[in-house]
C-alpha positions in Angstrom: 0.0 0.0 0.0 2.8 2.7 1.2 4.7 2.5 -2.3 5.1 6.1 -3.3 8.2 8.0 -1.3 7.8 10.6 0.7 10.4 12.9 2.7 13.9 11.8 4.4 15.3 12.4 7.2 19.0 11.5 8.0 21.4 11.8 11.1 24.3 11.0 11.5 26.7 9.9 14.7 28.4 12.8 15.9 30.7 9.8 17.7 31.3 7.9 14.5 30.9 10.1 11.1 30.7 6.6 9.1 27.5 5.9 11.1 24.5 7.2 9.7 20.8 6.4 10.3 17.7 7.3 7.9 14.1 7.6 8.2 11.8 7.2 5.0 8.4 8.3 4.7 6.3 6.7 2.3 2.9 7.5 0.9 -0.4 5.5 0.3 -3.0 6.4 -2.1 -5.3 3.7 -0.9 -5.3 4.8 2.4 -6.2 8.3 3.5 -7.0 10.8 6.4 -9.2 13.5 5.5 -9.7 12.3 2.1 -6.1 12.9 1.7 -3.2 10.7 0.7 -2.0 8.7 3.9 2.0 9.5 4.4 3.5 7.2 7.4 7.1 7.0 8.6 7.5 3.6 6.8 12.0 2.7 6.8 14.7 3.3 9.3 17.3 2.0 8.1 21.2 2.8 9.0 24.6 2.6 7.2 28.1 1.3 9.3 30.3 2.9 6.4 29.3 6.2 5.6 26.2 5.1 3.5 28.0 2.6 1.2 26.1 -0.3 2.3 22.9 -0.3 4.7 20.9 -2.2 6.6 17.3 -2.5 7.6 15.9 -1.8 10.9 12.8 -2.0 13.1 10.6 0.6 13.4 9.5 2.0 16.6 5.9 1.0 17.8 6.1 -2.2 17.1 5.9 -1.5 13.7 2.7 0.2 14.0 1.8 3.1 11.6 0.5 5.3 13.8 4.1 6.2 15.2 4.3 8.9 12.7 1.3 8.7 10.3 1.7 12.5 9.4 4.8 11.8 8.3 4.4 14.7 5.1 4.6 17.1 8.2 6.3 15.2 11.5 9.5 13.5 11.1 12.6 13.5 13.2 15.9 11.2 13.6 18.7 11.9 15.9 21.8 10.5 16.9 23.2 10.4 21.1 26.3 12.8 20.6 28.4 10.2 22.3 27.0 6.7 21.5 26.6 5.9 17.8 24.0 2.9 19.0 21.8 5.3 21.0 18.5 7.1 18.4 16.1 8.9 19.2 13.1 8.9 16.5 10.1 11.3 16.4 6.7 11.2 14.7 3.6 11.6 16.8 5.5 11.0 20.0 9.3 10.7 20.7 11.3 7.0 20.8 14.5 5.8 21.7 16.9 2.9 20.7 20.0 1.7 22.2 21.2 -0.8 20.7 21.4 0.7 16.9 17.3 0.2 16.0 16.4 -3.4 16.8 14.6 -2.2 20.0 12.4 1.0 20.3 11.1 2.9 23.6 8.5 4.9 23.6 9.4 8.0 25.9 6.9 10.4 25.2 2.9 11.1 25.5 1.6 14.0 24.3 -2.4 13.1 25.7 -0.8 14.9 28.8 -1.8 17.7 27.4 -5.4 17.4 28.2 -4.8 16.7 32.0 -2.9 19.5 32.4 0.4 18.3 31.7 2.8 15.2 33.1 6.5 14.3 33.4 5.7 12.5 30.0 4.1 15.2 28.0 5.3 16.6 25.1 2.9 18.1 22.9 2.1 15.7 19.6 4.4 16.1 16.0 7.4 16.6 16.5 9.6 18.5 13.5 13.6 18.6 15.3 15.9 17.2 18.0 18.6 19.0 19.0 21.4 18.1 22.1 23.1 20.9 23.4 26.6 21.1 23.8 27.1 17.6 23.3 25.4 16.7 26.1 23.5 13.3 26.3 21.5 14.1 28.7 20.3 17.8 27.4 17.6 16.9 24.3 15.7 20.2 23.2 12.2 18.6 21.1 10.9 21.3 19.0 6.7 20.3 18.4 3.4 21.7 16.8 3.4 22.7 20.8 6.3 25.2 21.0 9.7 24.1 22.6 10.1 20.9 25.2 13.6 20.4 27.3 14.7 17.2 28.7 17.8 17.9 31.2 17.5 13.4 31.8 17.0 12.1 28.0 19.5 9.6 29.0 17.4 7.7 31.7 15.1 5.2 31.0 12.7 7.5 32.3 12.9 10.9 31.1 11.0 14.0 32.9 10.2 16.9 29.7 9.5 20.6 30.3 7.9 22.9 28.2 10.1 26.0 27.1 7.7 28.3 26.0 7.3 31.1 28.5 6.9 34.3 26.4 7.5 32.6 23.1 5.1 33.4 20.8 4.6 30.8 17.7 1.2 29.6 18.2 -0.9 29.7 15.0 -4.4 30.6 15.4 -7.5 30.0 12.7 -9.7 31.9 14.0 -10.6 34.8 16.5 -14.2 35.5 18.5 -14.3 38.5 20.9 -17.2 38.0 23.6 -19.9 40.7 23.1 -21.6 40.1 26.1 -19.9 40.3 30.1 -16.4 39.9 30.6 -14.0 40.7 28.0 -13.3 37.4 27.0 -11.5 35.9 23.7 -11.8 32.5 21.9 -9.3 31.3 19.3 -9.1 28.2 16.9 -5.3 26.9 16.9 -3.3 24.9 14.8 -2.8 21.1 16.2 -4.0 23.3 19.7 -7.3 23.0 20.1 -9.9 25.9 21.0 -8.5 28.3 23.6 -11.0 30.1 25.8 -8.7 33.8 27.1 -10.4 35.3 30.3 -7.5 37.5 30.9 -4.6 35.3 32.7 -1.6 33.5 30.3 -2.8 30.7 28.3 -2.4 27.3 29.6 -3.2 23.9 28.3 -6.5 24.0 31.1 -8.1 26.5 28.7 -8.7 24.3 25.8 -12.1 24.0 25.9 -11.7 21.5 22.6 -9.0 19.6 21.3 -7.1 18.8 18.0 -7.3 21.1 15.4 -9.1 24.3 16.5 -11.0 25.9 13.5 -13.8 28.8 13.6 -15.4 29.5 16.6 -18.4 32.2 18.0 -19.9 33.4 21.2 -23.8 34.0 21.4 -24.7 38.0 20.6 -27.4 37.9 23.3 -26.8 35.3 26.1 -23.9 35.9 28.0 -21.7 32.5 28.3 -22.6 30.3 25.3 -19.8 30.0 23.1 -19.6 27.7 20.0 -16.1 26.6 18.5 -15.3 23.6 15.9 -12.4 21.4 15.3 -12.3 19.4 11.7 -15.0 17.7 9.5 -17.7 20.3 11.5 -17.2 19.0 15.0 -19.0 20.9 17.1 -18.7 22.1 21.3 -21.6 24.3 22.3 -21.0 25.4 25.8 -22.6 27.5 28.3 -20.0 28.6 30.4 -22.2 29.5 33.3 -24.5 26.4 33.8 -22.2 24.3 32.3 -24.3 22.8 29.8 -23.0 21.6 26.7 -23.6 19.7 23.5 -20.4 18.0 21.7 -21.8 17.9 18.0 -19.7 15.3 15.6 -22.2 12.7 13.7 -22.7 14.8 10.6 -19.0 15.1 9.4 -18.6 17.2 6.2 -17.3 20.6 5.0 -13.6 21.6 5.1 -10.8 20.4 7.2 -11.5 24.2 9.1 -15.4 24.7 7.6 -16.5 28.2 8.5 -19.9 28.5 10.4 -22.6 31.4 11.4 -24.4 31.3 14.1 -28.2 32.3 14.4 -28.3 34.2 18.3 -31.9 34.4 18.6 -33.3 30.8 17.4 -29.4 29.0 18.6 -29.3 27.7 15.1 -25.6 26.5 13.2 -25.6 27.4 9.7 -22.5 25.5 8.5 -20.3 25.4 5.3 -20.8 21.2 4.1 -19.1 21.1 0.7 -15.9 20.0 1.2 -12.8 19.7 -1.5 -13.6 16.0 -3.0 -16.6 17.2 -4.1 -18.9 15.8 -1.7 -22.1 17.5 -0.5 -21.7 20.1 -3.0 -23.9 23.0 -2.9 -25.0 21.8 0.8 -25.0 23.4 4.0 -25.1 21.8 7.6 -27.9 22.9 9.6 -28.1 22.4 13.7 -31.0 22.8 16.1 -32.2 22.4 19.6 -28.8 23.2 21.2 -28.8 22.6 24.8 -31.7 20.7 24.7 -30.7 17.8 27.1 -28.2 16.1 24.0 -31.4 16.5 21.6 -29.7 18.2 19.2 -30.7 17.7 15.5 -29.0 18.3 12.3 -30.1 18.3 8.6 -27.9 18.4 5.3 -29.6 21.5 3.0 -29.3 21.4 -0.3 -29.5 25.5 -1.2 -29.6 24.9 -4.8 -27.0 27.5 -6.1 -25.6 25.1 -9.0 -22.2 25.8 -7.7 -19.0 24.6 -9.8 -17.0 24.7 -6.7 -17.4 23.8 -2.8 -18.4 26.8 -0.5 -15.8 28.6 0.8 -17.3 31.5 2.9 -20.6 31.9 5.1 -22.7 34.6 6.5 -26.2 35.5 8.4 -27.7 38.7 7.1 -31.0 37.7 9.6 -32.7 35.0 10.9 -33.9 34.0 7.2 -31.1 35.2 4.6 -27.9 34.5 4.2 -24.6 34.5 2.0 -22.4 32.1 1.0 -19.1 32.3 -1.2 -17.0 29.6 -3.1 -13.4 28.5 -3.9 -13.6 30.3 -7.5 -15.4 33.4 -6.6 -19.1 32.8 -7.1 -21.2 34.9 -4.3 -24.7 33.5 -3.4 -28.0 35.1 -2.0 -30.7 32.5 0.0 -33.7 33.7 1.4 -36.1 32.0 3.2 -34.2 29.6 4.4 -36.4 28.4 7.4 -38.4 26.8 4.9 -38.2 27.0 1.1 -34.9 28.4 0.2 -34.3 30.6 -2.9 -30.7 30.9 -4.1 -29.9 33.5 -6.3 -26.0 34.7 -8.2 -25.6 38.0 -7.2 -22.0 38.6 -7.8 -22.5 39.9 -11.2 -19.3 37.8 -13.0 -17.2 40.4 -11.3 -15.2 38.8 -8.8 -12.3 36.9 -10.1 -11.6 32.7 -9.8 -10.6 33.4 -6.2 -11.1 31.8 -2.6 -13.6 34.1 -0.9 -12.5 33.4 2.3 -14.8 36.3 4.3 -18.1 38.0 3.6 -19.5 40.8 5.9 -22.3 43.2 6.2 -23.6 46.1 7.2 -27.1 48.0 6.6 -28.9 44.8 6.9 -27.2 43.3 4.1 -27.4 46.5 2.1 -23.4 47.1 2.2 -21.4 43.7 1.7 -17.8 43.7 1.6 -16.0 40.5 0.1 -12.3 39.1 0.2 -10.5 37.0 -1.9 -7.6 35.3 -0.6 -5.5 34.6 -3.8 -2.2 36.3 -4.9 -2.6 38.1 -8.4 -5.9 38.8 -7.7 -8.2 41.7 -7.2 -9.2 40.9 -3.2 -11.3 43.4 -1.6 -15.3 43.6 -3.5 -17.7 46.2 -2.0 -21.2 46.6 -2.9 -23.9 49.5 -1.4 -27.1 47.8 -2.7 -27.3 44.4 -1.8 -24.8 42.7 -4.4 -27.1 44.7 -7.5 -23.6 46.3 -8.1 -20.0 45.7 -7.1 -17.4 48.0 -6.9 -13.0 47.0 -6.3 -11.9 47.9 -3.1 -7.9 47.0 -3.7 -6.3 50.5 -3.8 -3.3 51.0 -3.0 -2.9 47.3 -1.6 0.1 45.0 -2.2 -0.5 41.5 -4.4 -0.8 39.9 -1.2 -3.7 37.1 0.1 -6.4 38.9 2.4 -8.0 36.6 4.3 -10.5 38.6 6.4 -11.9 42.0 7.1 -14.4 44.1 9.6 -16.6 47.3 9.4 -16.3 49.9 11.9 -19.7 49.0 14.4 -19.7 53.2 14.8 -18.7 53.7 11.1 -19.0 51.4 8.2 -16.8 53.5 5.7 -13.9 52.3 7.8 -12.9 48.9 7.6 -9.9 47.0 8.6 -7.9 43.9 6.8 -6.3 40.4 7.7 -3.6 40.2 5.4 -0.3 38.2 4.4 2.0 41.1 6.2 -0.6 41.9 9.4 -3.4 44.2 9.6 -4.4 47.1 7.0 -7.2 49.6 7.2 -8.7 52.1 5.6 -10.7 55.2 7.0 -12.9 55.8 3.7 -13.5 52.4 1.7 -16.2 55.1 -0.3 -13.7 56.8 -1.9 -12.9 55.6 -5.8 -9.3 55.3 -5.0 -9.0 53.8 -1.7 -5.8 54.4 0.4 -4.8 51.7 2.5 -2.6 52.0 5.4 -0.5 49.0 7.4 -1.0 49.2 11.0 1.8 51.0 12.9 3.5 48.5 15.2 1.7 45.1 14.1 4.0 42.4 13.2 5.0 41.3 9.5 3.2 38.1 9.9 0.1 36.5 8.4 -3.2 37.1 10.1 -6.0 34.8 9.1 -9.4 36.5 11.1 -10.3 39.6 12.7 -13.1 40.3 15.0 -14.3 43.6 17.1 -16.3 44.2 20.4 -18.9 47.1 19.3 -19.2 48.8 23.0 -16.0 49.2 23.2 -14.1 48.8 20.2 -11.3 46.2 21.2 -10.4 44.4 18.4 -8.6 41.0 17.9 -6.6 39.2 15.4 -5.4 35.6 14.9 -2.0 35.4 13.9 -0.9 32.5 12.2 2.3 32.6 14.2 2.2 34.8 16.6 -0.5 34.4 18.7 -3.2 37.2 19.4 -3.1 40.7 19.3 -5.7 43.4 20.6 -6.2 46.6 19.9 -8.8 49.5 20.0 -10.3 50.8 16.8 -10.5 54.8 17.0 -13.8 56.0 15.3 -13.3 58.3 12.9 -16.6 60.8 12.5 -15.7 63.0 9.6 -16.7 60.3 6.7 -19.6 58.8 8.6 -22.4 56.8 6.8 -25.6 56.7 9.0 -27.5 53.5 9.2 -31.0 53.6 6.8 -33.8 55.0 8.4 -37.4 55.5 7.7 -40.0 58.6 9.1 -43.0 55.3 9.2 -41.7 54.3 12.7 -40.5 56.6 15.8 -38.2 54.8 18.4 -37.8 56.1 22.1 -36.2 56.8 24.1 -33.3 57.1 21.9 -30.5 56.9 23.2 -32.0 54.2 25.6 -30.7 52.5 28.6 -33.3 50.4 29.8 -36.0 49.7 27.7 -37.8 51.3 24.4 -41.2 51.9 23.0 -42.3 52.1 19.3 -45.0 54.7 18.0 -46.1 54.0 14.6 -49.4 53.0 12.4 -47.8 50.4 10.0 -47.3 47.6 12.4 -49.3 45.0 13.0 -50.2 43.5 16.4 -47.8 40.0 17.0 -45.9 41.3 14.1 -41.7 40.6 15.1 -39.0 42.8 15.9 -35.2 42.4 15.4 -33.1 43.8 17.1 -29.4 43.6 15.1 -25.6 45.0 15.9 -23.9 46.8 13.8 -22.0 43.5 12.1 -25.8 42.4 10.8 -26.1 40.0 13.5 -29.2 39.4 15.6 -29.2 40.1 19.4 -33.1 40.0 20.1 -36.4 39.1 19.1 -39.5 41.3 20.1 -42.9 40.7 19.0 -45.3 44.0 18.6 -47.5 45.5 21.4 -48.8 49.3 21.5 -47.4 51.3 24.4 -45.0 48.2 25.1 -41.4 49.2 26.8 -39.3 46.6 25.3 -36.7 45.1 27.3 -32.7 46.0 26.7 -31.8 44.2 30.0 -28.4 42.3 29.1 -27.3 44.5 25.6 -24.5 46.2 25.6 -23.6 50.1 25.0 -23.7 50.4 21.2 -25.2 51.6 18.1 -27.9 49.0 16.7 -30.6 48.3 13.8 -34.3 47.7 14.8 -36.1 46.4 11.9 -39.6 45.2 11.1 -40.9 43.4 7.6 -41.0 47.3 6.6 -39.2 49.7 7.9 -36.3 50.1 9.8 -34.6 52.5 12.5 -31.4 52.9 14.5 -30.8 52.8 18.7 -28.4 54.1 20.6 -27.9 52.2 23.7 -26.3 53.9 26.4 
């Protein structure tokens, strides 16, 4: 089965420069993870005169696969500095021979990790191995977890230490700033898990979800419920404060990090299903009755948008439209989709055969920027009517990929960019030659997601590299676009602080009443009374959209 070579890996004996050890990976395409070509450390073999002859050894394990079966991306070999028979092999966890490869050890276990840590953890794939100064006892182990120090390599039982206080290479997904409460922040992490930030340095006891974090959310209107994913739409919906939770993982689909919106006011999951083999195209994963005592209930919805390519990019304008964008730029418009969904092109053949990788609005739906996350493309789309016109947004920008960007909650002419070399922004995306500007002291690294508290402004971004960053976003009043309003509805107070009434003569009794932020999302659900004080209990400080089936109006909650 493992007949197509991969990667080597050679060391050889700083002790004895004729003695030289090799691991081969090979590849599979019968068997696969992720749909994907399986590549396991398959050969060690080793060489007595400097690679002129060699012979064939065990492997550690037992010879089981699973030793290093992502071989494409973890394999190590290296040599005791002062004993040519002594190896130490890495994959998925780290191994030791001493007598030249016929017998393995394994010293190593990197499910520590999710018990807070052990003399025996060191966090799973390991890329390098390096002694210092010579030293058989002194084994730095460089991981998908940072940097791991063994000062006792050289004893049947080793204790490991992680090395990683103040070094930043963690290589986040996904961002989600809590609206609601305390300031808290939720990331999606390569090989990492979910991490859950409430202010003190991260620790392995704040993974709220393990493996590969991907996209993750908190609820707009109940303080504690946060949703986050790992692959194949795996799903942990927590509430933080009871401590109820559903873990959601029998309808596996989408992509190996599928993007997801979340509906606030009826807890629904609208989640991207296509995924790159071409399975459930033009299908999105639907999930209801969250913590509901584990019954949950999911559906597979076929949107009908004819798509050539799996969907790439997802987003909620309201509880009953929404967007979705694909791997070769096609932009998609589905209404009613509670019950019979239309689906509807609406980007016009303008964007380019790009990635849309992020789609945001603004004006309940009216203003929708999208990226692209391709180089020699034209990345940044904006449209002021809905998607009936589109206008390029790129300006001044490097051919770079942008992989995510954010309106201003207080003003939607500025809007800010995850990019290749950190974070752009611009304070008047309305003008015909946009002017973007890098962001003064942000690294040169690649940020993959942005997100923004609106009562305060604090924004984040996932670095792919280099952790997270925060920052708060100065409003700029000079350019500012006012949110669409309508004389056939009077809101007051406004500003409110604790509740507000509605005068008007084109409601009807029962009729609803959303209550969106600034981002398009929904935060609460009112139905229509005359005279009624409607209830702002729990919403934070902020500028936000009321809307009925006909009208619509802005509140300032203070």
């Amino acid at each position: 089965d493992y007949n197509i070579p991969g990667r080597v890996k050679i060391a050889a004996a700083p002790s004895n420069p004729d003695k030289i050890y090799a691991v081969f990976a090979a590849k599979s395409l019968n068997q696969t993870i992720e749909g994907f070509p399986q590549t396991i450390g398959k050969y060690i073999v080793s060489s007595n005169d400097a690679g002129l002859n060699w012979n064939m050894n065990t492997i550690p394990d037992g010879g089981n696969k699973n030793w290093a079966y992502l071989a494409w991306h973890a394999l190590s070999i290296t040599v005791d500095p002062n004993d040519e028979n002594t190896v130490y092999a890495g994959g998925l966890d780290l191994y030791k021979t001493t007598d030249g490869g016929a017998i393995w050890q394994k010293l190593s276990d990197w499910t520590g990790m999710y018990f807070g840590g052990s003399d025996e953890y060191v966090h799973a794939d390991i890329h390098h191995l390096e002694f210092i100064n010579q030293y058989s006892s002194d084994l730095l182990i460089s991981t998908d977890g940072g940097v791991f120090y063994s000062q006792n390599i050289d004893q049947n039982i080793p204790v490991f230490e992680k090395r990683n206080h103040h070094l930043s290479t963690l290589q986040f997904y996904s961002c989600a700033i809590k609206q609601l409460g305390n300031e808290e922040i939720l990331g999606g992490l390569q090989d990492n898990g979910s991490l859950l930030y409430t202010g003190s340095d991260l620790t392995e006891n704040d993974m709220v979800m393990g493996g590969d974090g991907a996209f993750c959310a908190f609820d707009t209107n109940e303080d504690g419920l946060l949703i986050t994913t790992t692959y194949d739409n795996s799903f942990l919906v927590w509430n933080t404060n009871s401590g109820d939770y559903d873990y959601i993982s029998d309808y596996p689909s989408g992509l190996f990090t599928s993007t997801f919106d979340y509906d606030s006011v009826n807890n629904t999951i609208w989640a991207i299903a296509s995924d790159l083999h071409g399975n459930r195209n033009n299908e999105l994963l639907r999930l209801d009755n969250l913590l509901q005592n584990n019954n949950y209930t999911g559906s597979f919805i076929n949107i009908g948008s004819n798509a050539n390519s799996f969907f790439s990019a997802i987003r909620l304008i309201d509880e009953n439209t929404l967007l979705v964008g694909t791997a070769d730029g096609k932009l998609y418009r589905s209404t009613n989709i509670r019950n019979t969904i239309t689906t509807t092109e609406i980007d016009g053949n303008n964007f380019p055969a790009g990635f849309i990788s992020c789609i945001q609005t603004t004006q309940n739906g009216q203003k929708i920027l999208v990226i692209i996350s391709n180089y020699g493309v034209q990345s940044v789309w904006l449209s002021n009517d809905g998607g009936q016109t589109w206008q390029n947004k790129e300006g001044n920008l490097p051919d770079m990929p942008i992989r995510w960007g954010i309106f201003h909650p207080q003003n939607d002419n500025q809007v800010m960019l995850a990019t290749e070399t950190g974070v752009w922004t611009t304070d008047d995306i309305s003008s015909t030659n946009v002017n973007w500007l890098p962001e003064s002291g942000f690294p040169n690294v690649r940020v993959d997601m942005l997100d923004i508290r609106t009562d305060n402004n604090k924004v984040v971004a996932a670095t792919h590299g280099r952790g997270l960053f925060t920052a708060t976003w100065n409003v700029q009043t000079n350019n500012l676009d006012h949110f669409v309003q309508t004389n056939h509805m009077k809101i007051y107070p406004n500003p409110a602080t604790d509740y507000f009434k509605i005068d008007t003569k084109n409601i009807k009794y029962g009729e609803t009443i959303l209550l969106y932020d600034t981002k398009g999302r929904p935060v609460r659900k009112y139905f229509y009374e005359k005279n009624k004080e409607y209830n702002l209990k729990g919403i934070k400080k902020g500028v936000y959209l009321i809307k009925t089936k006909n009208t619509s109006q802005k509140l300032i909650i203070r």
